[in-house]
C-alpha positions, -999 to +999 in steps of 0.1 A: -635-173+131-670-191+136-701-175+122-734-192+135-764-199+105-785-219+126-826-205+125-839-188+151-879-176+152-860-143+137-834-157+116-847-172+084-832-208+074-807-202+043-788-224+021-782-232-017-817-226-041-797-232-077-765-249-082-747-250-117-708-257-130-691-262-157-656-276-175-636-264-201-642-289-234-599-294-238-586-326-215-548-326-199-541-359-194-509-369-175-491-381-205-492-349-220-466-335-199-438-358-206-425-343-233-414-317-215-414-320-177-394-348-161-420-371-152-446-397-164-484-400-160-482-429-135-457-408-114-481-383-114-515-400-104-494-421-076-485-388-061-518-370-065-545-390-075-546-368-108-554-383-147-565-352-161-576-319-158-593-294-180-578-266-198-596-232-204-595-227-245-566-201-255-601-171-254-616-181-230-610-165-194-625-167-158-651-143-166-660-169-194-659-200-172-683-181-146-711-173-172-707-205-183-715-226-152-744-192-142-759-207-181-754-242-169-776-232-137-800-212-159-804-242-182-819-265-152-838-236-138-847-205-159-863-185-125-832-188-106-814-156-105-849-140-093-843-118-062-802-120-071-793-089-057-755-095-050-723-111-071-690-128-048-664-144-079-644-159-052-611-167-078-576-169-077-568-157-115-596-129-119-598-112-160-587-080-142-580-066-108-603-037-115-632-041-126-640-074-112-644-105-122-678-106-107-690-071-122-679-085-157-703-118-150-731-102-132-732-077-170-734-112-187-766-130-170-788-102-166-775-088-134-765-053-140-767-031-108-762-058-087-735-054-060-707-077-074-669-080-057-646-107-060-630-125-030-594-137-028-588-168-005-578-191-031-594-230-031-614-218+000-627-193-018-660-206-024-670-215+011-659-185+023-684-170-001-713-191+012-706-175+046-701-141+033-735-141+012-755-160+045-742-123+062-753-101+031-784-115+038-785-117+073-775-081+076-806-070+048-777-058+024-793-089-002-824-110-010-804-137-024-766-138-040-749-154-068-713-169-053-692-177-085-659-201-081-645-196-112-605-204-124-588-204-154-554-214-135-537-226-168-532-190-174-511-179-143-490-215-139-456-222-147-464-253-173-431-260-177-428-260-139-432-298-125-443-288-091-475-271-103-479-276-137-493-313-133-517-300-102-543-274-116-572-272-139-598-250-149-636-249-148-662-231-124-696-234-102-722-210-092-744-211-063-776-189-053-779-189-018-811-180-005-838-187+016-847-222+023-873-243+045-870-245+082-845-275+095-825-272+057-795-252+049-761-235+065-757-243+105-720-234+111-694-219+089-654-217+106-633-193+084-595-186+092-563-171+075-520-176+086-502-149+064-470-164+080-480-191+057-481-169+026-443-182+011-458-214+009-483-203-020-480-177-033-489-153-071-473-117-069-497-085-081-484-054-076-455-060-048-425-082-057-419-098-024-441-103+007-436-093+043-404-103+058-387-103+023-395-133+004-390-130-035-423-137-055-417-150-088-442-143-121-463-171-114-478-194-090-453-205-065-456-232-040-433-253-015-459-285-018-440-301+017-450-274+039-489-271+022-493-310+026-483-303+061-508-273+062-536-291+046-539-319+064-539-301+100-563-270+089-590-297+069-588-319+100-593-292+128-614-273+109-637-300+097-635-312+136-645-274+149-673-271+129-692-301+132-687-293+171-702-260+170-728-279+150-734-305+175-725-330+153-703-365+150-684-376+122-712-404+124-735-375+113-726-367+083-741-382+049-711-370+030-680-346+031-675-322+001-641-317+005-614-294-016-599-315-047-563-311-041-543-343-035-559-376-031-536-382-008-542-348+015-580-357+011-573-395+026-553-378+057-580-352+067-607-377+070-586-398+088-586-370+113-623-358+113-635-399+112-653-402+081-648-427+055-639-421+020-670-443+009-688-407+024-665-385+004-668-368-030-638-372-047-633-362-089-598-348-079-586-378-108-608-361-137-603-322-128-574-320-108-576-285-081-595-260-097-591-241-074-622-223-059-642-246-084-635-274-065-661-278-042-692-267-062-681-288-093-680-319-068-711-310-054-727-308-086-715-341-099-728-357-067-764-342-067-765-354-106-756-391-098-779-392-074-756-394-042-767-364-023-801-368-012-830-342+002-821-338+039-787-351+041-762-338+063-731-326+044-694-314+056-674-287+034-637-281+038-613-262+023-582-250+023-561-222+001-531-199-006-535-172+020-529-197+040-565-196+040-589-225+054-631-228+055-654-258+066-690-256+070-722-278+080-751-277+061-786-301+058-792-305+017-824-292+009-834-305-031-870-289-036-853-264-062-852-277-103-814-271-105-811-296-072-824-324-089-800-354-103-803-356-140-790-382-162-768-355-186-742-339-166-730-298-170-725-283-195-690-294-208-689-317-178-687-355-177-703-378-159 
């Protein structure tokens, strides 16, 4: 699925006006599985490009980690959940399946009455949301909408379970997308979903095996061959698709923003989309995959050291359980406080 963003004289330029995120204070390191897993921190970061991750406090929930990084957003600019008239939490581990995740954060920054819904696509969640809220606002269903990726993964993995235990973090980043000046913001989002792909990753709710019969266990489940496989393919086509339907090279872009899963799968995709990894965001070594949080606590960390500039051209890719995949095109705009670079990173996050 391709949804078109670019401007028209009556389609208003939109993109991201405020942009906050935030980490949990307690720091996984490597080592601190080898007391009971079977393997060792340099096993580990040779096979992912992981040193740590963040865990979410034994209180503290999704919910928690998305007011968090909405405060960390309010803290650089006070005005910028004016006009919010619509919530997305896109998250993998929501508080509660009813109400949702993005009710319970829209009650805690003001936003009560707002629409508010969570999405489910996993680690693409968040750029699926960006596409969804353009169309809320598009259609005249919003002024301007909060998207939330929050995670608190820790709580739904296995951590005695080598094959996801060492992989996942927690933290979250919150977006208002809105309007922005002509020439800036979204141009192209491409959105897509394989079910078939579902026993590959895979948390069970309320049915105890999928389709066709495969056996969910209580937690997070993954066959990590077949999603490397997965993730390389979908990042690189998709990254390729949209910056066609932009009319764009890999030349083009300033930097990619891609999903922090594996160093490894990052290194592969850009091989196939063409752009170097000196034009790549990378903290997948400090946070590990958070998930949904991914992409926004990247982008955050590269508007506050200054990479990301006003009127650079940036590439977002995803991919997720589902199997789920996202990649959009977007010029930066920077004229809003919260897109400045500041010296102090997030709240709870470090530089």
């Amino acid at each position: 699925m391709t949804t078109d963003s670019g401007a028209s004289p009556h389609r208003p330029s939109l993109g991201i006006t405020a942009l906050g995120a935030y980490a949990p204070a307690q720091v996984i390191r490597n080592a601190d599985f080898e007391a009971r897993l079977d393997t060792n921190a340099e096993w580990i970061e040779s096979r992912t490009g992981i040193r740590e991750r963040r865990f979410a406090a034994e209180d503290e929930y999704t919910s928690d980690v998305g007011v968090a990084a909405v405060r960390d957003l309010l803290s650089r600019d006070p005005e910028a959940l004016r006009e919010v008239d619509a919530v997305i939490c896109a998250t993998v581990s929501p508080d509660a399946l009813m109400p949702s995740t993005a009710a319970l954060i829209a009650m805690q920054v003001g936003l009560t009455g707002a629409a508010a819904f969570d999405l489910s696509t996993a680690c693409s969640g968040f750029v699926y949301g960006l596409s969804v809220a353009q169309g809320l606002i598009l259609a005249g269903t919003a002024r301007r909408v909060l998207v939330v990726g929050a995670e608190a993964l820790s709580k739904i993995v296995d951590q005695d379970d080598r094959n996801t235990a060492i992989l996942f973090g927690d933290g979250a980043g919150a977006a208002v997308v809105g309007p922005v000046p002509a020439g800036y913001g979204f141009q192209q989002f491409v959105l897509g979903a394989d079910g078939a792909g579902g026993p590959s990753l895979y948390l069970r709710c309320a049915a105890p095996r999928l389709p066709g019969g495969f056996e969910m266990g209580e937690t997070v489940g993954m066959n990590g061959r077949e999603v490397f496989k997965f993730a390389v393919r979908v990042l690189g086509d998709s990254g390729n698709e949209v910056l066609a339907k932009t009319g764009l090279g890999s030349s083009d872009v300033d930097w990619v923003i891609p999903h922090q899963a594996n160093i490894r799968i990052i290194e592969a995709a850009n091989e196939r989309f063409g752009v170097p990894m000196s034009r790549t965001v990378v903290n997948v070594d400090r946070y590990g995959n958070t998930s949904s949080a991914t992409v926004p606590l990247a982008l955050r960390e590269a508007l506050d050291d200054g990479r990301i500039q006003d009127g650079q051209q940036l590439l977002l890719v995803a991919f997720g359980g589902g199997l789920s995949w996202a990649a959009g095109t977007m010029r930066w705009w920077a004229g809003a406080p919260s897109l400045q670079a500041r010296a102090a990173a997030p709240a709870e996050v470090p530089a």
